[in-house]
Biopython code that builds the backbone (N, CA, C, O; Angstrom):
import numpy as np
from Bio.PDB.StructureBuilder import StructureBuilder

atoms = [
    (1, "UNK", "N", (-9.562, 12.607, -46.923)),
    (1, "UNK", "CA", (-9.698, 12.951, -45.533)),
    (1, "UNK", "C", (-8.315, 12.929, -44.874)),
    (1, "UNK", "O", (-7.693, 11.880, -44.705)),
    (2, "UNK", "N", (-7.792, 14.330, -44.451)),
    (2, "UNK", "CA", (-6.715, 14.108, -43.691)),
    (2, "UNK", "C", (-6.471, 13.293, -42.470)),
    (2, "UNK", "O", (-7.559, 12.972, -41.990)),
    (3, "UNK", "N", (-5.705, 12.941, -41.941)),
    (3, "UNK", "CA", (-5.255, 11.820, -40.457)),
    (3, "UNK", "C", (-5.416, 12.755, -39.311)),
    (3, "UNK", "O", (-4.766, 13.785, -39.135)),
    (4, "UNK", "N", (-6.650, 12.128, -38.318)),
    (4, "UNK", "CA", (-6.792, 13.360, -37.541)),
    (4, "UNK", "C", (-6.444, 12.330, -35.935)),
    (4, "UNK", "O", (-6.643, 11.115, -35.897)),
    (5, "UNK", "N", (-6.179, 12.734, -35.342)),
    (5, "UNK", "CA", (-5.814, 11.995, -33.720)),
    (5, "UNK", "C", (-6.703, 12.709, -33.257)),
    (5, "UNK", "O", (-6.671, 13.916, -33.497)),
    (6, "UNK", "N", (-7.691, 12.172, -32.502)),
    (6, "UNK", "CA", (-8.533, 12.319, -31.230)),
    (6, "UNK", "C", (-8.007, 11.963, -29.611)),
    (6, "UNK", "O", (-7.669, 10.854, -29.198)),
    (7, "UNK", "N", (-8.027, 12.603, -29.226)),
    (7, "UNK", "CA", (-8.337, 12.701, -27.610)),
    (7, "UNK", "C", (-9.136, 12.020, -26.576)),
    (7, "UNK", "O", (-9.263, 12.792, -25.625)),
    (8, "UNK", "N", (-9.704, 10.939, -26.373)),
    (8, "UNK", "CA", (-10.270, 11.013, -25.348)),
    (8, "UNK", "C", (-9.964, 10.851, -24.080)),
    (8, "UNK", "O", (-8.782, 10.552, -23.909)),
    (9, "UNK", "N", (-10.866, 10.979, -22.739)),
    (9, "UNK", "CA", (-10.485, 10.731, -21.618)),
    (9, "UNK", "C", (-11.726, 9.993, -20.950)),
    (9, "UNK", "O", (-12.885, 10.338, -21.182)),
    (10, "UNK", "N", (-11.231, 8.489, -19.730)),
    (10, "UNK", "CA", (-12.684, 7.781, -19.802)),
    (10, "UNK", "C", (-11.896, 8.511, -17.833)),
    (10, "UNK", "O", (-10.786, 8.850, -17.424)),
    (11, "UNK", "N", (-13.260, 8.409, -17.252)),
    (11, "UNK", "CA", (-13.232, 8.288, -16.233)),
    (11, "UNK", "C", (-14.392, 7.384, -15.690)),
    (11, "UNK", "O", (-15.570, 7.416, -16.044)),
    (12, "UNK", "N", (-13.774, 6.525, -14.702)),
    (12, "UNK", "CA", (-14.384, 5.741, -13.884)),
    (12, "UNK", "C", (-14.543, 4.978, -12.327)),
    (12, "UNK", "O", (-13.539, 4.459, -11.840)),
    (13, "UNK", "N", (-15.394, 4.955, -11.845)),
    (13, "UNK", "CA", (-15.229, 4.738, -10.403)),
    (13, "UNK", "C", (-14.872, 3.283, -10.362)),
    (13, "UNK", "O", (-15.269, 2.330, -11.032)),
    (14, "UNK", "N", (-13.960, 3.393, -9.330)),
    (14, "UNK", "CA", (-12.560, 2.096, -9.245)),
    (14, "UNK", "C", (-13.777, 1.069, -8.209)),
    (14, "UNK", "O", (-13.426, -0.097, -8.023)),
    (15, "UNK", "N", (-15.250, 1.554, -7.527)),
    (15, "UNK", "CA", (-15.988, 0.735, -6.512)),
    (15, "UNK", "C", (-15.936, -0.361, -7.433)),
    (15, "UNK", "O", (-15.957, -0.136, -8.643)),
    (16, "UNK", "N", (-15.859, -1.759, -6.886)),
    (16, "UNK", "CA", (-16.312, -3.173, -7.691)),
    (16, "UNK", "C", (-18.152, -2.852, -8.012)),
    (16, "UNK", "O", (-18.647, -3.245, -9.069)),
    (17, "UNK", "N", (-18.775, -2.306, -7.236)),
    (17, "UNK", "CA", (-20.128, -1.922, -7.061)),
    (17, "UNK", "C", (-20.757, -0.847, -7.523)),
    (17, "UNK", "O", (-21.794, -0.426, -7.009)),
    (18, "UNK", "N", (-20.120, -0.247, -8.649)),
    (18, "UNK", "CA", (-20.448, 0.844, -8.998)),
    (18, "UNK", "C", (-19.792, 0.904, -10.390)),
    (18, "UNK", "O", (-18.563, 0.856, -10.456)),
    (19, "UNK", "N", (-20.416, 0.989, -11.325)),
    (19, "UNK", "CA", (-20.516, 0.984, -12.845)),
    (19, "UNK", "C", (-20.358, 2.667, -13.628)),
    (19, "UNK", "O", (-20.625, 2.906, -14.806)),
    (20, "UNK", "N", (-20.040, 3.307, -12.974)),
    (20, "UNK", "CA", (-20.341, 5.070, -13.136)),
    (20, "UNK", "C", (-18.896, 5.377, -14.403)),
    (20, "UNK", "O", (-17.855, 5.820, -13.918)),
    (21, "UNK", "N", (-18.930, 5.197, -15.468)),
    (21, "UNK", "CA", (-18.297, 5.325, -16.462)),
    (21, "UNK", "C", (-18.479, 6.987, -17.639)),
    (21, "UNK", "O", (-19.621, 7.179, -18.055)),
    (22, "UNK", "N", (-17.864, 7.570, -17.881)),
    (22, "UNK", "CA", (-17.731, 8.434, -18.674)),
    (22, "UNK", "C", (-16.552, 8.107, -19.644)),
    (22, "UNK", "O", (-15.449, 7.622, -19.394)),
    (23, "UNK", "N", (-17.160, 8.554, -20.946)),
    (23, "UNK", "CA", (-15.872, 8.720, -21.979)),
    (23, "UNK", "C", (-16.377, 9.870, -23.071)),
    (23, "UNK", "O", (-17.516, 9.961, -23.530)),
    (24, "UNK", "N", (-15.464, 10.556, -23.312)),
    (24, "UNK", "CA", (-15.588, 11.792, -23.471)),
    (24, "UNK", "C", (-14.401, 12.616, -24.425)),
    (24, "UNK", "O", (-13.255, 12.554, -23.978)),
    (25, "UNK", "N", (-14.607, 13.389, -25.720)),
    (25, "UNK", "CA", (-13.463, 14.115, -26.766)),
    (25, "UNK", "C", (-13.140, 15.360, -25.987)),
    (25, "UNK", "O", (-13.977, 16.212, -25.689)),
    (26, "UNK", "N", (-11.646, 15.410, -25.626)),
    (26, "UNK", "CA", (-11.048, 16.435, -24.828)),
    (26, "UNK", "C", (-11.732, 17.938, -25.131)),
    (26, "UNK", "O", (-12.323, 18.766, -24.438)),
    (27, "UNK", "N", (-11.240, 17.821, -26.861)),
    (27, "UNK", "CA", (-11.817, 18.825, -27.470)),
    (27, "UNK", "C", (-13.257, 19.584, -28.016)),
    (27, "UNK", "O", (-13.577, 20.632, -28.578)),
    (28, "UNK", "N", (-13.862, 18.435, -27.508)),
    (28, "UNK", "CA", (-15.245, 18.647, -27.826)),
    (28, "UNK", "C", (-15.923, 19.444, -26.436)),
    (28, "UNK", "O", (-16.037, 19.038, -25.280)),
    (29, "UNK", "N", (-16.325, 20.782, -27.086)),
    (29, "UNK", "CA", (-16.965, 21.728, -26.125)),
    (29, "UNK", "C", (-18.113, 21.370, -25.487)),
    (29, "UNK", "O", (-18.350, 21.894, -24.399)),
    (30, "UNK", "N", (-18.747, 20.712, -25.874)),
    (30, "UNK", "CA", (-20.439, 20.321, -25.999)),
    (30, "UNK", "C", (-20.229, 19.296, -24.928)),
    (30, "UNK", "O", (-20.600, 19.292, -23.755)),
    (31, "UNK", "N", (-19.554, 18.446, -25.611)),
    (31, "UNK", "CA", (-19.650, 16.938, -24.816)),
    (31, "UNK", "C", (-18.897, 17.264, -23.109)),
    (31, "UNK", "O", (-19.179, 16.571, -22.132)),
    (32, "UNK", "N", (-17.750, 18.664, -23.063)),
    (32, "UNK", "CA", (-17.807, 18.398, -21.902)),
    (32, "UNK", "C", (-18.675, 18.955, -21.192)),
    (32, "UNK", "O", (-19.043, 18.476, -20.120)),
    (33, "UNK", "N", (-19.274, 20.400, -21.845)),
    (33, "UNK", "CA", (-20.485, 20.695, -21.129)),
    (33, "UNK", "C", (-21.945, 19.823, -20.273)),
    (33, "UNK", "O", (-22.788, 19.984, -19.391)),
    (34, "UNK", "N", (-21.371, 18.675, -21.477)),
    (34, "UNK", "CA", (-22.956, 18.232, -20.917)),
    (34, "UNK", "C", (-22.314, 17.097, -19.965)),
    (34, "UNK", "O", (-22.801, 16.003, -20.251)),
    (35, "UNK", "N", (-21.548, 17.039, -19.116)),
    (35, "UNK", "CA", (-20.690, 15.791, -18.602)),
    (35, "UNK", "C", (-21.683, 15.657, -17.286)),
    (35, "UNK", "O", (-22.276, 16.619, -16.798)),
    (36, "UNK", "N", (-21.787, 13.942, -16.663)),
    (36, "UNK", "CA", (-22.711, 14.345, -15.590)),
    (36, "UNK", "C", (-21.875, 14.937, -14.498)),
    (36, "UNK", "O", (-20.732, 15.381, -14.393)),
    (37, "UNK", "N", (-23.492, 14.661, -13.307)),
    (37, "UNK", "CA", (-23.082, 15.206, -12.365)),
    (37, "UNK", "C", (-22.298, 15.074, -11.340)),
    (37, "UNK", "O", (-21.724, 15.902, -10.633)),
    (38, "UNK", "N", (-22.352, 13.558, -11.337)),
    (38, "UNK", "CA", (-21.083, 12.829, -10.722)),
    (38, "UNK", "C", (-19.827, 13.068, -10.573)),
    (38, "UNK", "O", (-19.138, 12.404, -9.798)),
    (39, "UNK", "N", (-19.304, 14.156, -11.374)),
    (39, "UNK", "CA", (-18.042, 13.653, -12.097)),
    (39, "UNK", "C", (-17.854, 15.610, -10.669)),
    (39, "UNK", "O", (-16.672, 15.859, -10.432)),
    (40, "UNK", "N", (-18.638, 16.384, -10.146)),
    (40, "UNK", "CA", (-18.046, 17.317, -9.021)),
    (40, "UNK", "C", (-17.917, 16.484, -8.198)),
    (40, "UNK", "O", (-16.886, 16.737, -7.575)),
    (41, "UNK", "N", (-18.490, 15.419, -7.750)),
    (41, "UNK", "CA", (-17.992, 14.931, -6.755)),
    (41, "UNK", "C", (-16.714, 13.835, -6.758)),
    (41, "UNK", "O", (-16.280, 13.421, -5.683)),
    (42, "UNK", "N", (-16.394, 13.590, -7.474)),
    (42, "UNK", "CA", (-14.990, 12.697, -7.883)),
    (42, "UNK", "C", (-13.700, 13.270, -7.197)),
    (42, "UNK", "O", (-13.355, 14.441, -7.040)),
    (43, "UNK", "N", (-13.025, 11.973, -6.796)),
    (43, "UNK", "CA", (-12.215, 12.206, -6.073)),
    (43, "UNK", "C", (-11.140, 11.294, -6.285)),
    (43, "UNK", "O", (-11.416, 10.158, -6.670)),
    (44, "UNK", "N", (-9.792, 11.673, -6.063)),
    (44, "UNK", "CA", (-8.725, 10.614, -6.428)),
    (44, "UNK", "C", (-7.785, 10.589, -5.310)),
    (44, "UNK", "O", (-7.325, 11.591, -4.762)),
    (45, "UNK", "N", (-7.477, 9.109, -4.944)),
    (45, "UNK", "CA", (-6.715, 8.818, -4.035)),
    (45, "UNK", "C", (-5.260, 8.145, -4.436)),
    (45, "UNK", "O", (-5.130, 7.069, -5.019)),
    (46, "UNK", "N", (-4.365, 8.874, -4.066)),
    (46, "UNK", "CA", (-3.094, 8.200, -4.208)),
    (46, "UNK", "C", (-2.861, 7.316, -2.887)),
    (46, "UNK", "O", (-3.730, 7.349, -2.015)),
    (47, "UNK", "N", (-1.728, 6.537, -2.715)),
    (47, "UNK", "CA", (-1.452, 5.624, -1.781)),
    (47, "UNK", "C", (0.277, 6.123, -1.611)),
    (47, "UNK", "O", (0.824, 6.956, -2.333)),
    (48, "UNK", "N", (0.727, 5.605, -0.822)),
    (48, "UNK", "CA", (1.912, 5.881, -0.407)),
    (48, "UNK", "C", (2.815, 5.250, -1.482)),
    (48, "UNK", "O", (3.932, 5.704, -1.731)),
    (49, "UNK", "N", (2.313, 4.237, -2.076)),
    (49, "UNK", "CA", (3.163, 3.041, -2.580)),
    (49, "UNK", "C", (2.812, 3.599, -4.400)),
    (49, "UNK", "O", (2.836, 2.836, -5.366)),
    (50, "UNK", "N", (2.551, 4.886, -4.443)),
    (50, "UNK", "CA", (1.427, 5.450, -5.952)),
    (50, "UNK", "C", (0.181, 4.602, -6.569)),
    (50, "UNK", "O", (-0.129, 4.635, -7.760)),
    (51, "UNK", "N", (-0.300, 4.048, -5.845)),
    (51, "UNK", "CA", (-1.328, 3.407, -5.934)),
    (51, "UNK", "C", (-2.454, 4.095, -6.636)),
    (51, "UNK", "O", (-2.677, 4.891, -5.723)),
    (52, "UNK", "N", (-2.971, 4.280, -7.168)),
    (52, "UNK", "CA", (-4.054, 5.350, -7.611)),
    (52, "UNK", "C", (-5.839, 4.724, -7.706)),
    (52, "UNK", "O", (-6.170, 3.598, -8.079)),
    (53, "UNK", "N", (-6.557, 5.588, -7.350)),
    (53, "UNK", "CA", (-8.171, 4.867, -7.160)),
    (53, "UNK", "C", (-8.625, 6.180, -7.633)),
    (53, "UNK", "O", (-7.925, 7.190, -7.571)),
    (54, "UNK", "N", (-9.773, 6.139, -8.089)),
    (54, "UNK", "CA", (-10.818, 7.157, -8.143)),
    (54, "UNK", "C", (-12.110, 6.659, -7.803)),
    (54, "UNK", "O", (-12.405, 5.490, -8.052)),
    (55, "UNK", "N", (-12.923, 7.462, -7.246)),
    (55, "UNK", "CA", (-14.737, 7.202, -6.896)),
    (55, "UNK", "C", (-15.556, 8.609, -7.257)),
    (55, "UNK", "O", (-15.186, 9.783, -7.252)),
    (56, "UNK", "N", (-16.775, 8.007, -7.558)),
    (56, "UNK", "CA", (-17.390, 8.984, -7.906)),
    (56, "UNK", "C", (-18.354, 9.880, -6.640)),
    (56, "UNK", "O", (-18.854, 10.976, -6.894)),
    (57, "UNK", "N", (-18.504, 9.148, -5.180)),
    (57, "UNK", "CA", (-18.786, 9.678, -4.251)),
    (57, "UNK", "C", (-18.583, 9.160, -2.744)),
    (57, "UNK", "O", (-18.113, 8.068, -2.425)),
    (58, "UNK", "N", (-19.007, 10.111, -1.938)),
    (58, "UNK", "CA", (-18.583, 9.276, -0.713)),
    (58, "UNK", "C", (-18.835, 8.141, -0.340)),
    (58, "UNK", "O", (-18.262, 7.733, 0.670)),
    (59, "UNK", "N", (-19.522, 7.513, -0.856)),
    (59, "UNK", "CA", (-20.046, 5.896, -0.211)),
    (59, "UNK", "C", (-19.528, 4.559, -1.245)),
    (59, "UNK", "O", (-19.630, 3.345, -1.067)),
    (60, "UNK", "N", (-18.910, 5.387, -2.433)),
    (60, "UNK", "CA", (-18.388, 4.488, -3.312)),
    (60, "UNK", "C", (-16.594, 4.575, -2.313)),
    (60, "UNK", "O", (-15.851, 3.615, -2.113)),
    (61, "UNK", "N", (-16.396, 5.822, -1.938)),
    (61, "UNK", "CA", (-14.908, 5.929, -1.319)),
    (61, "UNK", "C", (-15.183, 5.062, -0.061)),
    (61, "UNK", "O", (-14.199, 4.411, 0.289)),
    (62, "UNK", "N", (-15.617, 5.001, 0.235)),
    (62, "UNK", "CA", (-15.838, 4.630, 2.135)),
    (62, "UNK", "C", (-15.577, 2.867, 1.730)),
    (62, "UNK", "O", (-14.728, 2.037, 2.055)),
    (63, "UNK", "N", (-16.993, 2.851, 0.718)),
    (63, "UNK", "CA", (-16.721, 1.059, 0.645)),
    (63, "UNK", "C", (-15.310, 0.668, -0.234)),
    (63, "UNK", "O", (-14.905, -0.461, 0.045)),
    (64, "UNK", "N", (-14.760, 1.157, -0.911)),
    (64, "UNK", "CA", (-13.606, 1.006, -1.434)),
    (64, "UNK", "C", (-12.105, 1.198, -0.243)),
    (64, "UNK", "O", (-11.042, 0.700, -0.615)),
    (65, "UNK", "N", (-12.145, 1.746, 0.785)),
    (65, "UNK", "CA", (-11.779, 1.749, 1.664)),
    (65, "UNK", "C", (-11.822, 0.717, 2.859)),
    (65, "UNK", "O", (-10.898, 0.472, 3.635)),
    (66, "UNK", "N", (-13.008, 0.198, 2.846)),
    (66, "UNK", "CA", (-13.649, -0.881, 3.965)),
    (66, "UNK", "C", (-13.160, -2.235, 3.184)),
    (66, "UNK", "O", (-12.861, -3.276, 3.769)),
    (67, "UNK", "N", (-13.131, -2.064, 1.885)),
    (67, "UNK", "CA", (-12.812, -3.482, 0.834)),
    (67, "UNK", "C", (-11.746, -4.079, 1.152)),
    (67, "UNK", "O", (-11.607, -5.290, 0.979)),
    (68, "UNK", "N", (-10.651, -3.158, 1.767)),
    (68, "UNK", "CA", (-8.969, -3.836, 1.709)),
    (68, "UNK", "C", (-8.194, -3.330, 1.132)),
    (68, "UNK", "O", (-6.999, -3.271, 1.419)),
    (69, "UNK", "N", (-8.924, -2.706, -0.118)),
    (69, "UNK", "CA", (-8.136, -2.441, -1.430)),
    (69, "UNK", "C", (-7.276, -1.294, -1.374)),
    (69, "UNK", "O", (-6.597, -0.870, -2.309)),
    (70, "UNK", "N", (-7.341, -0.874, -0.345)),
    (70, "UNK", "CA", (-6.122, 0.800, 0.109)),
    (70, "UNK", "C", (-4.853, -0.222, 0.752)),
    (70, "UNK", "O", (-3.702, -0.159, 0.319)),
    (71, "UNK", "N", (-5.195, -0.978, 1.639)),
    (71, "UNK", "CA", (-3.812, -1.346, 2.504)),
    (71, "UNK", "C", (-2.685, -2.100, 1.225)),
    (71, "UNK", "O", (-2.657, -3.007, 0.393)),
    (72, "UNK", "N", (-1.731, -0.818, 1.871)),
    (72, "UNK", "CA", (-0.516, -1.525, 1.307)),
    (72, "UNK", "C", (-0.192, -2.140, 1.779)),
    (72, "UNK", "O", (-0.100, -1.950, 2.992)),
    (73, "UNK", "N", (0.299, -3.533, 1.125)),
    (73, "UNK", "CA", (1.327, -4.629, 1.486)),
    (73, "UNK", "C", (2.533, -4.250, 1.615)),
    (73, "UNK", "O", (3.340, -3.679, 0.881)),
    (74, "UNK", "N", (2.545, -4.735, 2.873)),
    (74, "UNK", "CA", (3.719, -4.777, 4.205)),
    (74, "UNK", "C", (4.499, -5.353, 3.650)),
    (74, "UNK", "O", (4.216, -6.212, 2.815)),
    (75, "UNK", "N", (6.002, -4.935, 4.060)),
    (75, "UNK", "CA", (7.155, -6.126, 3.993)),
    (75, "UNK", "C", (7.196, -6.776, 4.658)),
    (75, "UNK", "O", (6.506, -6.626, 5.667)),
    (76, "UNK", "N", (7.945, -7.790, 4.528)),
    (76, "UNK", "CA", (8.055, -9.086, 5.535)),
    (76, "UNK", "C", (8.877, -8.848, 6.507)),
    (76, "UNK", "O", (10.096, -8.733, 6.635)),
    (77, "UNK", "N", (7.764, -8.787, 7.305)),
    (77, "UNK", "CA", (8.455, -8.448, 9.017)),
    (77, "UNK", "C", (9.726, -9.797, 9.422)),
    (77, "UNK", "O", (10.851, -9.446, 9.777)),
    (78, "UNK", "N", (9.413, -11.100, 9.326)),
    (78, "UNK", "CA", (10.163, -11.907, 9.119)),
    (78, "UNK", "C", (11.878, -11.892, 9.047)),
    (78, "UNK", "O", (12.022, -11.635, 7.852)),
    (79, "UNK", "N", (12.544, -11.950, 9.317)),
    (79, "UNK", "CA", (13.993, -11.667, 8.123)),
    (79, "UNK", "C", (14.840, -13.411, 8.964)),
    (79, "UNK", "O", (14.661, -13.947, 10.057)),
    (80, "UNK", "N", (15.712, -13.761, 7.794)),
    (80, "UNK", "CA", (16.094, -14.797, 8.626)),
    (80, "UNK", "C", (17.578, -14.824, 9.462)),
    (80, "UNK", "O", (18.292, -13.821, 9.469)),
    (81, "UNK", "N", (17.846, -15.686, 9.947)),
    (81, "UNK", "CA", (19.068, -15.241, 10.931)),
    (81, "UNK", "C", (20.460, -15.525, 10.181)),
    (81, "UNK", "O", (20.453, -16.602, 9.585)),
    (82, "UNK", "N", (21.236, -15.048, 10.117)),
    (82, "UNK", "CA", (22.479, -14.919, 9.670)),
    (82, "UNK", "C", (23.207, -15.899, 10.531)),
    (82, "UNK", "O", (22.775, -16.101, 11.666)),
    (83, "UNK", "N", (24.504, -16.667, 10.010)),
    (83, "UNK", "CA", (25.669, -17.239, 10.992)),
    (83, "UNK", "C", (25.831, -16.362, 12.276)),
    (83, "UNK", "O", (25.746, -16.939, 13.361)),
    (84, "UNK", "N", (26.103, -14.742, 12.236)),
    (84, "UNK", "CA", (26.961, -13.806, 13.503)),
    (84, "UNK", "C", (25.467, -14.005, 14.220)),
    (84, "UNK", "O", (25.573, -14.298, 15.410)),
    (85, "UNK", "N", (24.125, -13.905, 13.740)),
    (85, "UNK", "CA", (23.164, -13.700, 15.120)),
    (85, "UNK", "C", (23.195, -14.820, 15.523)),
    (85, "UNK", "O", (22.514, -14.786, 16.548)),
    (86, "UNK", "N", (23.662, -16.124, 15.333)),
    (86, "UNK", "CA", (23.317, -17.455, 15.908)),
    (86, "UNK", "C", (24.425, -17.548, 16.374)),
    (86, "UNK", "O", (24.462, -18.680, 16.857)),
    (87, "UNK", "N", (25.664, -16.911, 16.587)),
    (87, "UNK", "CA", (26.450, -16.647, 17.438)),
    (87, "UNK", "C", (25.843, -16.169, 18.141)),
    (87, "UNK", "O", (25.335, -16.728, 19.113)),
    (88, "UNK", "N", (25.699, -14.710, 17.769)),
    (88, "UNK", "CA", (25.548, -13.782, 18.873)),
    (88, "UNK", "C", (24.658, -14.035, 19.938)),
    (88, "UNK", "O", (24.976, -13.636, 21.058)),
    (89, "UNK", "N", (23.406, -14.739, 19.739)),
    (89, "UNK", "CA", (22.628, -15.597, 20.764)),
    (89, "UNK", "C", (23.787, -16.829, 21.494)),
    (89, "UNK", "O", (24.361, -16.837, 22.582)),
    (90, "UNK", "N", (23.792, -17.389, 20.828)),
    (90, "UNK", "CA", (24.459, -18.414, 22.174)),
    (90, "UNK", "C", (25.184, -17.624, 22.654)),
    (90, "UNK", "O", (24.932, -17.894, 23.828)),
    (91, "UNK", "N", (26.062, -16.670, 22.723)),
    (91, "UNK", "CA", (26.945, -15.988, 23.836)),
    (91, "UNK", "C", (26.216, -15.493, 24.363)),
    (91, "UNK", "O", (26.605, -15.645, 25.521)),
    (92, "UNK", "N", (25.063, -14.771, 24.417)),
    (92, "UNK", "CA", (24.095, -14.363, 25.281)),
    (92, "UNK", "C", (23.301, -15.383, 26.051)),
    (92, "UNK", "O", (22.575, -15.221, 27.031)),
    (93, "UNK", "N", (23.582, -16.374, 25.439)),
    (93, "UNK", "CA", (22.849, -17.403, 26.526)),
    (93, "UNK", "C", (23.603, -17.860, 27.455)),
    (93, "UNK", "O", (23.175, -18.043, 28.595)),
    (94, "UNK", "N", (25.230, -18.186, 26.979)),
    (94, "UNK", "CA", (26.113, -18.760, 27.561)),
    (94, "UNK", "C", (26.524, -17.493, 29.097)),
    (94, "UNK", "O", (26.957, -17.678, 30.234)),
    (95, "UNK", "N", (26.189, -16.521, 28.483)),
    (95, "UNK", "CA", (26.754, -15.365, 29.463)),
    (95, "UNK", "C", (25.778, -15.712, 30.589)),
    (95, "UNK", "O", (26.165, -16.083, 31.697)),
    (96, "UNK", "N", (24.098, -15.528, 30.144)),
    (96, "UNK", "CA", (23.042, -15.883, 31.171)),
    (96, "UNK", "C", (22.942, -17.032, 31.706)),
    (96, "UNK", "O", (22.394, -17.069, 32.808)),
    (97, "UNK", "N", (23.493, -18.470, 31.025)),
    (97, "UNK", "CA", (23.621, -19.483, 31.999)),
    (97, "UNK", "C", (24.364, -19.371, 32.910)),
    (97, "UNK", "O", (24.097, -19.840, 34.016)),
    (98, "UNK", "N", (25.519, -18.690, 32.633)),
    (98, "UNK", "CA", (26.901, -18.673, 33.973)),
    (98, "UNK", "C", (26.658, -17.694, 34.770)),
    (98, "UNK", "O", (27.445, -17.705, 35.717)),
    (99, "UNK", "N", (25.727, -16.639, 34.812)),
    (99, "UNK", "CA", (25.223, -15.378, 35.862)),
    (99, "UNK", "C", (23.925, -16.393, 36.558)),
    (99, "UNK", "O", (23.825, -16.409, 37.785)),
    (100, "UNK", "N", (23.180, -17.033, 35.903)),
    (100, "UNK", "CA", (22.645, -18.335, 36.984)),
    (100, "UNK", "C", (23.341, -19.091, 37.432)),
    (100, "UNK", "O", (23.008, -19.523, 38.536)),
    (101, "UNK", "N", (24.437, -19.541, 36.905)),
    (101, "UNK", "CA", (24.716, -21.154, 38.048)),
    (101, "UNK", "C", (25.843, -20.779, 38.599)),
    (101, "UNK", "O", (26.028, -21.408, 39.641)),
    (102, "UNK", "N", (27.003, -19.741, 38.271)),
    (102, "UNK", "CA", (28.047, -19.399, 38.055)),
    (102, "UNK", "C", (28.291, -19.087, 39.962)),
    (102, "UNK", "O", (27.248, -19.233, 40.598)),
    (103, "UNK", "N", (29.362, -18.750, 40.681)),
    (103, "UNK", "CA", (29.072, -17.967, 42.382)),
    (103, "UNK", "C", (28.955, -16.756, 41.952)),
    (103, "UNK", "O", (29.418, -16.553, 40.830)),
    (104, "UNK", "N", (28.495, -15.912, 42.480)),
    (104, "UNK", "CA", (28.428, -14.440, 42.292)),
    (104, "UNK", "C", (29.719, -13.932, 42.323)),
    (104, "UNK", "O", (30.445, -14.322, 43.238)),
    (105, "UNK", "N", (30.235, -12.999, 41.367)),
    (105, "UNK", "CA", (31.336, -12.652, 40.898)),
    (105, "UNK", "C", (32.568, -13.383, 40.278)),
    (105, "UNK", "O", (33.476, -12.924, 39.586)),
    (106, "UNK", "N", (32.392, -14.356, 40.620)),
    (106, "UNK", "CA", (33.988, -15.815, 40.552)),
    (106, "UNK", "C", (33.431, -16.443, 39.124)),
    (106, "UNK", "O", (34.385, -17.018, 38.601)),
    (107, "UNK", "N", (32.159, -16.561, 38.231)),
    (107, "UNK", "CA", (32.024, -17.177, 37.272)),
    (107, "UNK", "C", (32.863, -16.792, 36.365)),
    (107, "UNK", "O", (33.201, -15.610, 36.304)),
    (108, "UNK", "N", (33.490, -18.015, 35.240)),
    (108, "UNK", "CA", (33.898, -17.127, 33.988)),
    (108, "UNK", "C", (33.299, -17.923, 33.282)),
    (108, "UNK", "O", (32.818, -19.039, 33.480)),
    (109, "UNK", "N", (33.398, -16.936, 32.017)),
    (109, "UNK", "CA", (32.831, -16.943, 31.164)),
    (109, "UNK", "C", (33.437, -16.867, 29.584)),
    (109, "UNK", "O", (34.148, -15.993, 29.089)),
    (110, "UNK", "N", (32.898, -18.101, 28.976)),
    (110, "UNK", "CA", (34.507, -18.143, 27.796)),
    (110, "UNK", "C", (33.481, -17.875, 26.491)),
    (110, "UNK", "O", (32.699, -18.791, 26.237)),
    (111, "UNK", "N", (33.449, -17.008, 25.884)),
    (111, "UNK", "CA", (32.586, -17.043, 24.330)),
    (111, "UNK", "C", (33.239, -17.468, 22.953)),
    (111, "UNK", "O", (33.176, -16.886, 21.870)),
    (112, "UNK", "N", (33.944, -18.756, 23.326)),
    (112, "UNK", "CA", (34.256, -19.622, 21.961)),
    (112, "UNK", "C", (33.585, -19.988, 21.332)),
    (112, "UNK", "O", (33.949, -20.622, 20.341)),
]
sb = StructureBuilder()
sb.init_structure("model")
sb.init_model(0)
sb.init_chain("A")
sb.init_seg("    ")
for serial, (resi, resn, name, xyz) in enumerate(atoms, 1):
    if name == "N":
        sb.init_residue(resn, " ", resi, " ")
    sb.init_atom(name, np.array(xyz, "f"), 0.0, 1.0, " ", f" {name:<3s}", serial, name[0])
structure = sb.get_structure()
C-alpha cells in the first residue's frame, strides 16, 4: 500500500453551548455533498486583535457575543509617572499657589 496523506477539515461552533461539530475528507465528493445544514449558515468572526470565532447560527453568534468572549483586552490605561512629570506637577502647583496668595501681578515665582 502506497503512503497516502489525507485532508481533513473539522468545523465547529466556538458557542460553549453548542456542540455542532463536522469533520469531513477535503477530497471526498460524497462526504461533502452530504454536509449538514448548518454549515449555510456559518459564519466567522475576526476581531481586531485576529481573534477568530466561528458559529453555526444567529443565536449561537449573539450568545457568544453577550458571553464577553469578543471584547478585546484593553491596555492599561494606567501608566506610571516618570521623575520630569513629578516635576512638572509641582511647578504647576507652585505656579497656582503663588497666583492664589501671591498680590496680583508682583508675585514671583521660582521653579527650582
Amino acid at each position: 500500500m502506497p503512503i497516502q496523506d489525507q485532508t481533513t477539515r473539522k468545523i465547529s461552533c466556538d458557542n460553549a453551548k453548542c456542540d455542532k461539530t463536522v469533520e469531513f475528507d477535503l477530497q471526498d465528493q460524497a462526504a461533502i455533498a452530504a454536509l449538514p445544514d448548518w454549515l449555510r449558515t456559518y459564519r466567522n468572526v475576526v476581531l481586531g486583535n485576529n481573534t477568530k470565532f466561528g458559529y453555526c447560527s444567529d443565536v449561537c453568534e449573539v450568545e457568544g457575543v453577550t458571553s464577553g468572549t469578543h471584547n478585546v483586552p484593553e491596555p492599561k490605561q494606567v501608566q506610571e509617572a516618570t521623575a520630569a512629570d513629578a516635576n512638572r506637577v509641582a511647578a504647576q502647583a507652585a505656579v497656582v499657589e503663588a497666583m492664589k496668595t501671591g498680590a496680583k501681578g508682583k508675585g514671583k515665582v521660582s521653579l527650582k
